[in-house]
VEXRO-258013 format. One record per residue: residue in three letters; x, y, z of N, C-alpha, C, O, CB in turn. Coordinates in steps of 0.05 Angstrom, whole numbers, plus 5000, padded with zeros to 4 digits. Atoms other than C-alpha are relative to their C-alpha. Glycine has a CB too. Layout:
residues N
AlaXYZXYZXYZXYZXYZ;...
This chain:
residues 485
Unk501749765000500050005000501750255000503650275015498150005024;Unk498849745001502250734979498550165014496050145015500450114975;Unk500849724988501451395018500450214983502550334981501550085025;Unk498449705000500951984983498750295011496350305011500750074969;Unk500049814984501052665018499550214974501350244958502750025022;Unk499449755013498753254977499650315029498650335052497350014968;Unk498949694982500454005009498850164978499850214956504150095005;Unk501349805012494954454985498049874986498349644978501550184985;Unk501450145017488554394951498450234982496050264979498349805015;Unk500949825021488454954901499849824967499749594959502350274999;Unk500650255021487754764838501749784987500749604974499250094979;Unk498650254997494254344835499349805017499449565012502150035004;Unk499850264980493054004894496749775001496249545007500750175037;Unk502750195002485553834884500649824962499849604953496150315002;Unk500350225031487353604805501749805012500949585008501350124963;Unk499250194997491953234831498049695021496849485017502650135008;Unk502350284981488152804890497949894985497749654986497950135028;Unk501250155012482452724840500649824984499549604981499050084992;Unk498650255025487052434784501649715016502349495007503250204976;Unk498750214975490152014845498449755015499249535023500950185025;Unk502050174982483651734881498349854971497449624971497550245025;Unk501350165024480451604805501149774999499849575006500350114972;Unk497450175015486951184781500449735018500549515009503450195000;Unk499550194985488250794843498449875027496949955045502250075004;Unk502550204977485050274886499950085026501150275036500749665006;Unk500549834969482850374955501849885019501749965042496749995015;Unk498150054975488350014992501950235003502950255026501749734998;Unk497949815005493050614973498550315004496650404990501349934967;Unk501449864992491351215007501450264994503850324991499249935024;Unk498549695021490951984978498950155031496850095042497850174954;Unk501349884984490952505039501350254993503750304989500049905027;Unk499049695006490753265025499750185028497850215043497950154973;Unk500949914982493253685074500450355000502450474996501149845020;Unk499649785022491154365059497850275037495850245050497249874952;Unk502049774981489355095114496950074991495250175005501550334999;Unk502749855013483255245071497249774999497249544989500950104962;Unk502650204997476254915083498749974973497649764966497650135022;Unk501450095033473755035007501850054981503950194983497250184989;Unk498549985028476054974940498150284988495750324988499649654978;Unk500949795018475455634899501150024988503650044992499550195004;Unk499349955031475855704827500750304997499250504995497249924978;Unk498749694990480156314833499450164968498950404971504549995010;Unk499949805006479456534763496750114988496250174965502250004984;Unk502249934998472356724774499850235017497850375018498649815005;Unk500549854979474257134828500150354982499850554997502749915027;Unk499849805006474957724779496750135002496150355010501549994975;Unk502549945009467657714764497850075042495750195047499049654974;Unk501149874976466657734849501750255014501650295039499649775020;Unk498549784993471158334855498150194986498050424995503350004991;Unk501549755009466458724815496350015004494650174995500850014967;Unk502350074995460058374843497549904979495249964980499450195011;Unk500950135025457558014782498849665011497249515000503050004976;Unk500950264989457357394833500850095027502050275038501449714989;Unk498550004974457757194893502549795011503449614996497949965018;Unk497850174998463256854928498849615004500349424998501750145032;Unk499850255000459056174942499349904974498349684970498749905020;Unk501350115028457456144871503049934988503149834966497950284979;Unk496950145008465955964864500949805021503049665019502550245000;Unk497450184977467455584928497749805008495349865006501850235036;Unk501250214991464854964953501749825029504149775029499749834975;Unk498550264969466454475031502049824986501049724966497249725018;Unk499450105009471354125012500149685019500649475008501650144989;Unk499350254976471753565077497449864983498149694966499650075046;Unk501850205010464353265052501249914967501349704954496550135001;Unk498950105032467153224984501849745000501249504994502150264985;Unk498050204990472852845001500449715015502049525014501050135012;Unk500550264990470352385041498649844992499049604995499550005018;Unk501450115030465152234989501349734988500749494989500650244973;Unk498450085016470552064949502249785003503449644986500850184994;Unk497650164993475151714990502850085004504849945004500249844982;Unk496949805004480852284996499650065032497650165042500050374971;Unk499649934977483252345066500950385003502250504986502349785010;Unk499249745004483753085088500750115032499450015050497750164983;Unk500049864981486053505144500850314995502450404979501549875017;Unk501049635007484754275148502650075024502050125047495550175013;Unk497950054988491754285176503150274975502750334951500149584999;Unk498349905023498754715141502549915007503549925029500050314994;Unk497350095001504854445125501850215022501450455022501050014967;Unk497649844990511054705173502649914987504350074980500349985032;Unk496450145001517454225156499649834997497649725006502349995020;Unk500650205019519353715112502449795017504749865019500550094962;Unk497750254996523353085140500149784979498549594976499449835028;Unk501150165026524352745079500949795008499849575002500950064969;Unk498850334993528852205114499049825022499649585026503050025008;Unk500850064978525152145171500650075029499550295032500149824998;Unk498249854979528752305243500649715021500049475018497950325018;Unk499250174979530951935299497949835015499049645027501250175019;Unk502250085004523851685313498449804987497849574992499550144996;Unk501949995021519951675255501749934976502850124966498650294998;Unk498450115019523851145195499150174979500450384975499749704995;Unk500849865014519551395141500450244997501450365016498349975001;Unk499949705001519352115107497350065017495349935015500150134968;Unk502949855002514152555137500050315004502050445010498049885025;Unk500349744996511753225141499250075029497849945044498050104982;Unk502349974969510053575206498250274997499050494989502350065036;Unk501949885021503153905189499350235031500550185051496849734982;Unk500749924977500154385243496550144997495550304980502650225009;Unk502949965001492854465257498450295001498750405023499049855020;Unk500949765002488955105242497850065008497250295013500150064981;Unk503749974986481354985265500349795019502049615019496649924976;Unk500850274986478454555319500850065032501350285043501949704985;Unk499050074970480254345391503849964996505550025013498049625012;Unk498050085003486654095354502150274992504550254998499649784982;Unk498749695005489054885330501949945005501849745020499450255014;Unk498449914994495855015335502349715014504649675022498750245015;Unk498050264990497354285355501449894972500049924952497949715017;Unk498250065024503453965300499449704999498649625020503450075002;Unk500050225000503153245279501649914978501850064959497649925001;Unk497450225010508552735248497049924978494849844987501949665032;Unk501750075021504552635170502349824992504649914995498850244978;Unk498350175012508452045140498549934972496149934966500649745018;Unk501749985033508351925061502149854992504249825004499450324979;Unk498950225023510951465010500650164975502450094959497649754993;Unk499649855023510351994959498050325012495850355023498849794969;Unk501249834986509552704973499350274972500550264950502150095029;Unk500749835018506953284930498750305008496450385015498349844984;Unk500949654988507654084943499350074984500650074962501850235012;Unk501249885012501954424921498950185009496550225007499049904991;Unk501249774978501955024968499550184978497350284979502150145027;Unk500849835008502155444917501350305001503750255000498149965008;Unk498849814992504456164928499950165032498150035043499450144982;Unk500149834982504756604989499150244993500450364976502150015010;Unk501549625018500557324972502850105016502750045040495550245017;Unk498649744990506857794991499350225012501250375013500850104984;Unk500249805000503958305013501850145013502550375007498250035003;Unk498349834981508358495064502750174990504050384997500949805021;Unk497249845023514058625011499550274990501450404982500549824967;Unk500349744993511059255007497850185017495450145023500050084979;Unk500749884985509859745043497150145006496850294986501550114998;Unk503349925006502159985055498449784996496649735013499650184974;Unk501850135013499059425010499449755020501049575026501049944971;Unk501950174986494259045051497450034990496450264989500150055027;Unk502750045012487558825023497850195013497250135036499349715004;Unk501749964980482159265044500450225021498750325037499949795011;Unk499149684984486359875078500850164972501350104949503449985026;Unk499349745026487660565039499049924975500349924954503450074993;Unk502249895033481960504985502549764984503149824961500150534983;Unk498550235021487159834958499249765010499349695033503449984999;Unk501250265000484159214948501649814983503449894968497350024991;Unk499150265012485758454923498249804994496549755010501849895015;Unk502550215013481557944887501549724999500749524986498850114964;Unk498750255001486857424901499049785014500349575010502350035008;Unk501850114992481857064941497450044995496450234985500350015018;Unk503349865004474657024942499150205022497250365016497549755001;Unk500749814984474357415008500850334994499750554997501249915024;Unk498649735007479257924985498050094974498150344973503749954989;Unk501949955020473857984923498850135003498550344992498849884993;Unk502749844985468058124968501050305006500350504994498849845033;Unk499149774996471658634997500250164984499150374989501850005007;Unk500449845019473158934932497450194984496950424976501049874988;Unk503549985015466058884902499150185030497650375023497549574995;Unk500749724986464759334964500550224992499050404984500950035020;Unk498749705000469159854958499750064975499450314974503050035008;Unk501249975033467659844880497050255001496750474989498549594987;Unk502249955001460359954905500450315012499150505002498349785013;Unk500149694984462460584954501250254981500550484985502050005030;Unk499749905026466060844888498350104988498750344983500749874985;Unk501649995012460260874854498150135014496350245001499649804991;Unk502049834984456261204914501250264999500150484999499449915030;Unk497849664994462061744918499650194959499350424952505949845009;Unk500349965027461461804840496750134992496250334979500649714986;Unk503749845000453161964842499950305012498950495001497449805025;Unk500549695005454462584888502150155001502550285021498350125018;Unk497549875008459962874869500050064968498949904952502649825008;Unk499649965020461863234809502849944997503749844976499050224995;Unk496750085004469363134820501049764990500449555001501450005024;Unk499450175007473062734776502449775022504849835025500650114978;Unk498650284994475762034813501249924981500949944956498549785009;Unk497550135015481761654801500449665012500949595035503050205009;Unk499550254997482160884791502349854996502949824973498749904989;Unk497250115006488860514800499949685008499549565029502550165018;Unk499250304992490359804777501649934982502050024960497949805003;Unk497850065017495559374762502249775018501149625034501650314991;Unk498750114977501859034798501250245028502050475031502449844984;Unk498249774965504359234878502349915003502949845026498849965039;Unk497750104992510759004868501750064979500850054956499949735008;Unk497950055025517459074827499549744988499349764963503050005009;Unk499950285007516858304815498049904998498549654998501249865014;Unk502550084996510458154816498249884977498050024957498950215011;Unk500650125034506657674762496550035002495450205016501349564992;Unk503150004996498957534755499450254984497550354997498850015032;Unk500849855008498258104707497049904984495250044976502150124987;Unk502550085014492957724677497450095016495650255009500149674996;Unk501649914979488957804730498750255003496350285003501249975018;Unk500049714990489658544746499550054972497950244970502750155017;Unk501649875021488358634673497049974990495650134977501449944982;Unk502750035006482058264669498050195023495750285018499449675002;Unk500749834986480858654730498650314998496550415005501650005008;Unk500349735008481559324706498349984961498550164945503750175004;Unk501749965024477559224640495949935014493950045006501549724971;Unk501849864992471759054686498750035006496449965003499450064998;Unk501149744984471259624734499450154976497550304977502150175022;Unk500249805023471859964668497449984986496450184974502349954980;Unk502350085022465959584633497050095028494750175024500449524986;Unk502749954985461259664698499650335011497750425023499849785027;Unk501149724994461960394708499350204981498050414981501650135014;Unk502149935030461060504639496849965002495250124993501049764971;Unk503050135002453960084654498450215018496350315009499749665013;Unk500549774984452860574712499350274995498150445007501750025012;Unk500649775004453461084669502250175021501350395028496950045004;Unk498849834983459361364717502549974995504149985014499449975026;Unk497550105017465161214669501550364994503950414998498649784964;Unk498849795010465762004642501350095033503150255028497850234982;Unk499849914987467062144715502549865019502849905043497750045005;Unk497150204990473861664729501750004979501149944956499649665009;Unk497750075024480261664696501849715019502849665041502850384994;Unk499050284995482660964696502849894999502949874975498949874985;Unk497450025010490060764693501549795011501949755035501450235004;Unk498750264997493460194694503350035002504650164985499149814974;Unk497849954989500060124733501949645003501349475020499150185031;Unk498150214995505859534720502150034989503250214977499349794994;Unk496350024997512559274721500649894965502849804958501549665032;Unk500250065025511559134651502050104978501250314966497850064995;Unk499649785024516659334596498550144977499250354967501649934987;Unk501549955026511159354540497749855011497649655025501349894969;Unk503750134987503159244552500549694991502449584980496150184978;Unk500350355012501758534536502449805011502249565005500449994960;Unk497950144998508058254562499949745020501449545020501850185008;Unk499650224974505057894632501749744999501149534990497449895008;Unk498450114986510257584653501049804974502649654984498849895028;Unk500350125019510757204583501950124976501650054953497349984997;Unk499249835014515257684552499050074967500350054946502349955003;Unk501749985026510057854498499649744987500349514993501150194980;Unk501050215023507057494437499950214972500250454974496449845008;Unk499250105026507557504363496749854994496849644982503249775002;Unk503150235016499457194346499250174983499650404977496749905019;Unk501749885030495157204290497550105010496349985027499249734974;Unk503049854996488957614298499350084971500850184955500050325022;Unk502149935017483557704247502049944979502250164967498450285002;Unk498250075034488657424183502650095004504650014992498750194968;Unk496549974999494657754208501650065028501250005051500850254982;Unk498650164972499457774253501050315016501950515004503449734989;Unk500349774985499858284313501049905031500249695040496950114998;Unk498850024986503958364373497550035021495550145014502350134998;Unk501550034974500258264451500450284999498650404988501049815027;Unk499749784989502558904468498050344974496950544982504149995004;Unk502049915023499059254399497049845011495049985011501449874963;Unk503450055003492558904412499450065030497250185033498749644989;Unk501949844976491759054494500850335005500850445027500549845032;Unk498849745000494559764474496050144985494550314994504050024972;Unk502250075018488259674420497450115021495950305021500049644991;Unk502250024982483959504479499950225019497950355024500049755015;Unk500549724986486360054526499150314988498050475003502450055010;Unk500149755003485760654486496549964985495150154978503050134982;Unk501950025005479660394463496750025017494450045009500649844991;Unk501549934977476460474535502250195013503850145031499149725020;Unk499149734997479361074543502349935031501750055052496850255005;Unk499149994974484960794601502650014989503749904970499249785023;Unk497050024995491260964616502349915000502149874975500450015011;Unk497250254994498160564626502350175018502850405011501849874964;Unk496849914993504960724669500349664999499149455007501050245038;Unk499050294993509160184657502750055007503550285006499649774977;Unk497650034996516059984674500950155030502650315037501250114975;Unk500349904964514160074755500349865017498849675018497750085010;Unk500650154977515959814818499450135019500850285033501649855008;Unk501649834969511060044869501249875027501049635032495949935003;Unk498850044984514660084929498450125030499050105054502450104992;Unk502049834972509460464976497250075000496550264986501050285007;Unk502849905000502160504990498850175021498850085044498449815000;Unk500949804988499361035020497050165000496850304980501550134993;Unk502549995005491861215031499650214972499850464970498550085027;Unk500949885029490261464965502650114978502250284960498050285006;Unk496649965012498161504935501049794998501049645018502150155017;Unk498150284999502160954913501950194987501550374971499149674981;Unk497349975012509461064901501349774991501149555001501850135018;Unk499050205016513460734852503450104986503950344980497449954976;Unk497750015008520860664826499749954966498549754957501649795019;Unk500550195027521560684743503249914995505149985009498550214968;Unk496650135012528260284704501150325000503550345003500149794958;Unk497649685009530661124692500550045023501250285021499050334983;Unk500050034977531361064768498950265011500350395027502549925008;Unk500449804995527161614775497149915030495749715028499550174969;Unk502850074989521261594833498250235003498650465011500249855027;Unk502349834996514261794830498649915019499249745036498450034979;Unk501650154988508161754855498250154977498650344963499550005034;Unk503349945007500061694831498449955018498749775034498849854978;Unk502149994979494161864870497949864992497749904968499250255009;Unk502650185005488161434865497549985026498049995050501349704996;Unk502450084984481261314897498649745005496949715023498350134992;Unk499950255002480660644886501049874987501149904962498649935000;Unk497550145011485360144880500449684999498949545013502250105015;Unk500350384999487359314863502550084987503050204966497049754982;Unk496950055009494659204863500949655004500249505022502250225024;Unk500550354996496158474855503849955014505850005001499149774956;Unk498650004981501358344911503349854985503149864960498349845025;Unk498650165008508357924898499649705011499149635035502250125004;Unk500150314994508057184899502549835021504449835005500149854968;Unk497950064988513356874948500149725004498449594993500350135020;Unk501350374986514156074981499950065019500850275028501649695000;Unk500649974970512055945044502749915013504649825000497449805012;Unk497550004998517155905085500949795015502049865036500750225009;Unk499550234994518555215100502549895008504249924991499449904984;Unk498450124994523354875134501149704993499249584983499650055019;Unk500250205007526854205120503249845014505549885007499450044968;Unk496550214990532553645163499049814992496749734988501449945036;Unk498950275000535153075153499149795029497649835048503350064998;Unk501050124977534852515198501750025027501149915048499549734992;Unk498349974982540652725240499250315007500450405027503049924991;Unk501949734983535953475251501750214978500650424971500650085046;Unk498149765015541653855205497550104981495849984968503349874979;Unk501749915023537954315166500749964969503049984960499850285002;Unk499250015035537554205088498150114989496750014971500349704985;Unk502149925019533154685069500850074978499050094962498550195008;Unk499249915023536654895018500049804976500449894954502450115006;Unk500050125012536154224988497450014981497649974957500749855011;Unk502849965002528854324978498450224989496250224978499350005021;Unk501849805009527655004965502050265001503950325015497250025020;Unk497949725014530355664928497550225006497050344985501149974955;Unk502249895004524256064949498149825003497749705024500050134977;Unk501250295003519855544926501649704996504049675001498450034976;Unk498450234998521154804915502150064978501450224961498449724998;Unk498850095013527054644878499349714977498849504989501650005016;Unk500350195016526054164824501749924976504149954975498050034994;Unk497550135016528553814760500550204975500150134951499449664988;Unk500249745017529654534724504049934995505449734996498450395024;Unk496949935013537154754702500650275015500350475001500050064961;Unk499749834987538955254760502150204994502450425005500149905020;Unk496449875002545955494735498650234994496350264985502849884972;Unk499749725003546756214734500850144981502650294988501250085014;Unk499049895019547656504662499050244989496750314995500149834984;Unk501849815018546557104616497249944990496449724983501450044975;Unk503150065020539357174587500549874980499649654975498350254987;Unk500050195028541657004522501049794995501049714972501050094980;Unk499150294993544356384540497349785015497549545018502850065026;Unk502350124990537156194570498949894984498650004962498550145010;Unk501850135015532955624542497649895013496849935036501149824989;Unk501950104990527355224541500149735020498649635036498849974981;Unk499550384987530754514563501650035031502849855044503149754973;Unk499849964972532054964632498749975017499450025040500350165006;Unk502150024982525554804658499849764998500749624981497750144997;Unk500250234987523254254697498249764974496749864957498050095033;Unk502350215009519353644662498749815005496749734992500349914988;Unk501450064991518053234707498150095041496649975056501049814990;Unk500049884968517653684780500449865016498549865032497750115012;Unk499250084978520953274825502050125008503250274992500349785002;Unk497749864990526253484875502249804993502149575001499850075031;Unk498050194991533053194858501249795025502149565022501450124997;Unk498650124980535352984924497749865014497949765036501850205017;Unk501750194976528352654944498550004976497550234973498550115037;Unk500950005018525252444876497149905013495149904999501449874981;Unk503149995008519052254911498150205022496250175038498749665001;Unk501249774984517852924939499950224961501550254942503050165039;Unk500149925037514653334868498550295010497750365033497449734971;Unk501649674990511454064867499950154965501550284950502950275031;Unk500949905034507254204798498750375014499550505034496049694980;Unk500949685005503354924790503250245011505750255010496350095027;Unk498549844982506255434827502849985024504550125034498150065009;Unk497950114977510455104875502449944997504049895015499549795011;Unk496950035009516455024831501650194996500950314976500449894980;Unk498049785001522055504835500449994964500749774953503249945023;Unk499150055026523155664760502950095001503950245019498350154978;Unk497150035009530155624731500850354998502950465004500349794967;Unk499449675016529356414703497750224998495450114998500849954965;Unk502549905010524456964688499549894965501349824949500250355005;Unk500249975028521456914620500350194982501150184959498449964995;Unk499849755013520757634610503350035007504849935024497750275013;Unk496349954978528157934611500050145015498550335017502950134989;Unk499749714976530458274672501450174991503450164977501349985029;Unk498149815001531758874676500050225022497850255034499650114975;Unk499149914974534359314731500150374998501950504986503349855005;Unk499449694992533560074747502750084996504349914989499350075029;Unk498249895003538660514743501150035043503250125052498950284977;Unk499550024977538660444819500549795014499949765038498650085007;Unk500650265001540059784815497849775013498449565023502049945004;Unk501750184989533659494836497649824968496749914947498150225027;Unk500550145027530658894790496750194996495750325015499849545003;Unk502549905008523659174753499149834975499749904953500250314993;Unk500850175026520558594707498349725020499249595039503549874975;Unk501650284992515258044724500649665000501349524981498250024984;Unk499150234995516357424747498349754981496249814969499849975032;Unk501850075016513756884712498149805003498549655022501049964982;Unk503150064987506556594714499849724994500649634973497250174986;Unk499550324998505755854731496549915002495649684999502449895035;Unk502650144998497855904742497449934976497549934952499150155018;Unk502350055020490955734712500749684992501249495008500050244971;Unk498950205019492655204657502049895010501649685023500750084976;Unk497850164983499455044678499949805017500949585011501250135014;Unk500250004985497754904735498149665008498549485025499350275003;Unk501750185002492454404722501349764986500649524991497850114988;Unk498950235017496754004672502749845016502949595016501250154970;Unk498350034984503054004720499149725019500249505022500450275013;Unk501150154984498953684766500049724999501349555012498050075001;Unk500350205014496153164726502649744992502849504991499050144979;Unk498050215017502552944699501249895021501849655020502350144978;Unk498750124984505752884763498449785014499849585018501150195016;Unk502150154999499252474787501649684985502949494994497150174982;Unk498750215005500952024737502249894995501949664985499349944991;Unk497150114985508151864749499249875020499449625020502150205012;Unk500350104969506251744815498449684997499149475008497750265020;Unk502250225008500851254790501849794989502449615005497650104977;Unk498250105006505350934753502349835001503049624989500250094999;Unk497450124980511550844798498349835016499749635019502050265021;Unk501050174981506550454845498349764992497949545003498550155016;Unk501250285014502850024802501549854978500549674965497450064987;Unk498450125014509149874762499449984980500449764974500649835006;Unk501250035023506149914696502850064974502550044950497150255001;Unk498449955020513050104663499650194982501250194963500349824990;Unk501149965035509650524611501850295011502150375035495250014985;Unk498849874997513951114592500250335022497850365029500149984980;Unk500849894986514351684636500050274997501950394986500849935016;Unk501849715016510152364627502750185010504250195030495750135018;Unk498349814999514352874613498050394987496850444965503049854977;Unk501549765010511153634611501550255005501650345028497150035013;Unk497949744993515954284602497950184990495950144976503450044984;Unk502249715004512854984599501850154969501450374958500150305038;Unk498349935019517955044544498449824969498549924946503449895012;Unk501850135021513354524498497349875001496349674991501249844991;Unk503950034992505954654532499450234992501150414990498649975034;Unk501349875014501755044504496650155018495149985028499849794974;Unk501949964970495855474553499050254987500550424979501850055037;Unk501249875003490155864534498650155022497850025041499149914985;Unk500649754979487956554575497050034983496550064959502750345000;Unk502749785013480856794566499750165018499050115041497049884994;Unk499249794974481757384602497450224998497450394980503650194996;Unk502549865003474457724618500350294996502150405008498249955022;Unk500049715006473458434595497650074998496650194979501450094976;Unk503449864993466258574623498149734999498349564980498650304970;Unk502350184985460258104659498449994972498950154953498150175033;Unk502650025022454257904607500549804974502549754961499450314986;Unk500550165009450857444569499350064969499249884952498449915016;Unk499749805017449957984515500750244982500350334960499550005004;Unk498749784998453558504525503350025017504850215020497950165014;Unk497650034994459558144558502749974980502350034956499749825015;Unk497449925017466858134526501649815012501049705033501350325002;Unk497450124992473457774533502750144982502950334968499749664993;Unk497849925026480257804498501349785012502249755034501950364996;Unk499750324990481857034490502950024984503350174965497249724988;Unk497250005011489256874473502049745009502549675032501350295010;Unk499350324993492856164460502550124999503150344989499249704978;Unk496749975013500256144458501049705004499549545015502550255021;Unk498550265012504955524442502750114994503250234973498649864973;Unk499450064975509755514479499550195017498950405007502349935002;Unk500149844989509255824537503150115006503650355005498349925016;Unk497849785008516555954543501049974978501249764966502250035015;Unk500249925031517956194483503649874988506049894995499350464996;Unk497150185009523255774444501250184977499550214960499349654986;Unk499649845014527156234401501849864974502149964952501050205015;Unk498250235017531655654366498049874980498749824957501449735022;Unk501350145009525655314348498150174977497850104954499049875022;Unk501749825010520855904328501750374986500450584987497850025028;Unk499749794992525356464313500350284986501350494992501549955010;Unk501049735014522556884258496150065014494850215001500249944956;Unk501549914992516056924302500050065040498150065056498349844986;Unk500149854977518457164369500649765029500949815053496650175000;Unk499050204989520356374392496549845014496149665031502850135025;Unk501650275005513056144384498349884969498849924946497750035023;Unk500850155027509155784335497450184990495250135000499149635007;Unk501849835006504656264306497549834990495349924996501250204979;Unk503350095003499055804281499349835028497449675029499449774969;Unk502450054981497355644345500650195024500250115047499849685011;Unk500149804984499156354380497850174987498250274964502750125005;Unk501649875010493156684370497950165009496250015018499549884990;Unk502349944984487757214397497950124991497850204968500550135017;Unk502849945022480857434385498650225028499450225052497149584989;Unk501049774981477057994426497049964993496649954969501350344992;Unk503049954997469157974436497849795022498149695044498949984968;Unk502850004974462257754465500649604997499649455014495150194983;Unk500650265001463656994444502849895014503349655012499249894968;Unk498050094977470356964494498750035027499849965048502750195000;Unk501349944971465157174549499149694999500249525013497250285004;Unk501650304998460956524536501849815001501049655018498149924975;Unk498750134993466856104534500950035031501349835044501450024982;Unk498550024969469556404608497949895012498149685025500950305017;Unk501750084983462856374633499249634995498249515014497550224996;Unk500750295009461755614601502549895015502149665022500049924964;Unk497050234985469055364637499150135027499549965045504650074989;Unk500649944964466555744709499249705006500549525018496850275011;Unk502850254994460155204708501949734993502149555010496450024973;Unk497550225013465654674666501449885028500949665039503050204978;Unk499150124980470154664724500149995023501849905037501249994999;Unk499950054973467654724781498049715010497549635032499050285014;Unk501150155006463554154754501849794999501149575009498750074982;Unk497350125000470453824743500250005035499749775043502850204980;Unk498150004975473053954819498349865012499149765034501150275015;Unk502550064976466653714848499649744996497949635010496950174999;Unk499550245014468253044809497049845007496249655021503049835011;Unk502750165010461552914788499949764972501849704959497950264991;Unk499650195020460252424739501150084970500050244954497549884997;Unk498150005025465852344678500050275003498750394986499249874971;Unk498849694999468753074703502749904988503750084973500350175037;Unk497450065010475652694683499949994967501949994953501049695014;Unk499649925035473652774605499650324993498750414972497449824978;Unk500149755004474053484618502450165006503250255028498150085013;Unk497650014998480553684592501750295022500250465032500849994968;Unk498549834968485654154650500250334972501050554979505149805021;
């Protein structure tokens, strides 16, 4: 009989347990051990930042689910990894520590056969200064709570906007020099933009969008090169397209270093610093790892074996020039070298490099986005490591899944206004996601017939058709597993 331990149950850690409890029999036991009581389909949460939903219309219990199913769970968070076991305890285990209950705050010895970090990120906020969800008129939709919150303060916007003649100021974008998820903060800010247009209270806000971005379109992906409508047009040309077409703003090439009730300050690459004032605000925080500890069985620490930030895995760490960077630097199958059956798909893997290039102020501080591991990724990562795992335990020999972000391929439908009629998107595939320049390199190092984007009301019906899709998937109702990640 196998143990395996997943750590987190976002959407790595729940694809994974489902593809784990499907695959294998019930003597072999899947236990997720994760702080959060429900699963939420995070990228819905744009649409409860602007009150289009509500938050239980994304999140669901996850303990009755689970036990449904046959997936052991405890509402528990990882502290420290003993991969060898200790003086005690032969086996690897984790020691998990309890967050609700009678049991709170009490730690317990988790032992595993095969382990799998799927914490996910850490919100940063603390990396700068001010930004906290919900203080100084700045909000975050990185949760579904942090949403609600928003979809408030959205709403008191819109009360301050009725009696007043004075023009308000809306600021969104990234809160950090380093900071990724622009996807997010862009679907974000298109829309506050689309519902105060609906309001009718649109002539009365200037909107402006604030990131670490060298060129619009770049999140963290260092642009694209797709075909739109027969020809071919750069990311940064088509959400340039989309901004000036809703009359908003841009600063880019910013690291906001300070929030301040109605002021954010920011550092640009000419090492110059400003600031902009705003009335309401959504800065999407920096991503970090938790901060995990990890000995041996003699107590010596080896965290460093484990983790660069996040986990370490089977990436290409060496330290070189950008232009010396490839694709066969990233991981393929996410395990840790020094404990191959300790693995960490989505988010949880330290990448080898940024994608976008860095680049550094004149003050020498870095200013360029880190690069984005969620959504899609995230879901496939999972999967693949799933079945390895499956695999290695039922001995099946059959070759073994290999998935680099260097030759996956992950479509964004990134909402640009609520409705069934009158809603919008701006949907956009790319192939690869890091962009291979050897392979592709009269189109920007991807494959142009299948980098491609399209703008209108029939990318809304697709987002809103994958909300109901997968949360229909997570809730592993009947044949949710022919519903591809």
């Amino acid at each position: 009989m196998a143990k395996i331990v997943i750590l987190g149950a976002g959407i790595s850690g729940h694809t994974a347990a489902a593809q784990l409890r499907r695959k294998l029999g019930k003597e072999h036991e899947v236990l997720v051990v994760s702080p959060n009581s429900n699963y939420q389909w995070v990228p819905s949460n744009i649409w409860v930042g602007v009150g289009r939903m509500k938050s239980k219309e994304i999140i669901f219990p996850l303990q009755p689910l689970y036990k449904k199913k046959g997936i052991g769970y405890m509402q528990a968070k990882g502290v420290s990894f003993f991969p060898e076991g200790d003086a005690e305890e032969s086996k690897p285990f984790i020691l998990a520590e309890y967050v609700v209950g009678e049991k709170k705050g009490q730690q317990e010895k988790v032992t595993y056969d095969y382990l799998i970090n799927a914490t996910g990120p850490r919100l940063a906020f603390d990396q700068t200064e001010g930004l906290k969800p919900g203080e100084n008129n700045m909000f975050s939709v990185c949760t579904y709570d942090h949403a609600e919150h928003a979809a408030a303060g959205l709403k008191e916007l819109e009360e301050k906007l009725k009696k007043s003649d004075k023009k308000l100021k809306v600021l969104i974008g990234t809160g950090h020099a380093k900071a990724t998820c622009q996807g997010a903060a862009f679907e974000y800010i298109l829309n506050v933009e689309n519902e105060l247009r609906r309001s009718g209270l649109r002539d009365k806000v200037e909107i402006t969008w604030i990131s670490n971005e060298y060129d619009l379109g770049d999140f963290g992906m260092d642009g694209m090169l797709l075909a739109y409508q027969g020809m071919r047009m750069k990311s940064s040309e088509m959400v340039e397209m989309v901004f000036e077409d809703r009359g908003i703003k841009w600063i880019l090439k910013a690291g906001v270093n300070k929030v301040e009730n109605g002021v954010v300050h920011y550092e640009t690459l000419d090492g110059e610093y400003k600031s902009e004032e705003y009335d309401f605000g959504m800065l999407i925080p920096a991503f970090a790892g938790h901060p995990f500890k990890a000995y041996n069985k003699t107590g010596e620490d080896i965290t460093s074996k484990l983790f660069s930030g996040f986990m370490i895995v089977d990436a290409d760490y060496t330290q070189k020039p950008y232009e010396e960077w490839k694709v066969q630097d990233w991981p393929e199958t996410y395990q840790n070298p020094s404990y191959p059956n300790i693995f960490a798909p989505g988010i949880a893997f330290a990448p080898p490099h940024s994608i976008s290039k860095p680049r550094i102020s004149k003050n020498g501080n870095p200013i360029f986005p880190a690069p984005p591991r969620t959504g899609m990724p995230s879901g496939i990562t999972a999967k693949l490591v799933a079945d390895n795992i499956i695999a290695e335990i039922l001995n099946t020999k059959e070759k073994i899944h290999k998935g680099s972000l260097g030759n996956m391929g992950a479509a964004c439908v990134a909402s640009a206004g609520f409705g069934l009629t009158k809603g919008s998107a701006v949907s956009i595939t790319t192939f690869p996601i890091v962009p291979d320049y050897v392979k592709y390199p009269k189109t920007h190092g991807r494959d142009i017939d299948k980098t491609f984007g399209d703008i209108g009301l029939a990318g809304h019906w697709v987002k809103y058709a994958l909300h109901f899709g997968f949360i229909y998937k997570a809730k592993m109702k009947p044949f949710w597993w022919l519903i591809p990640e």
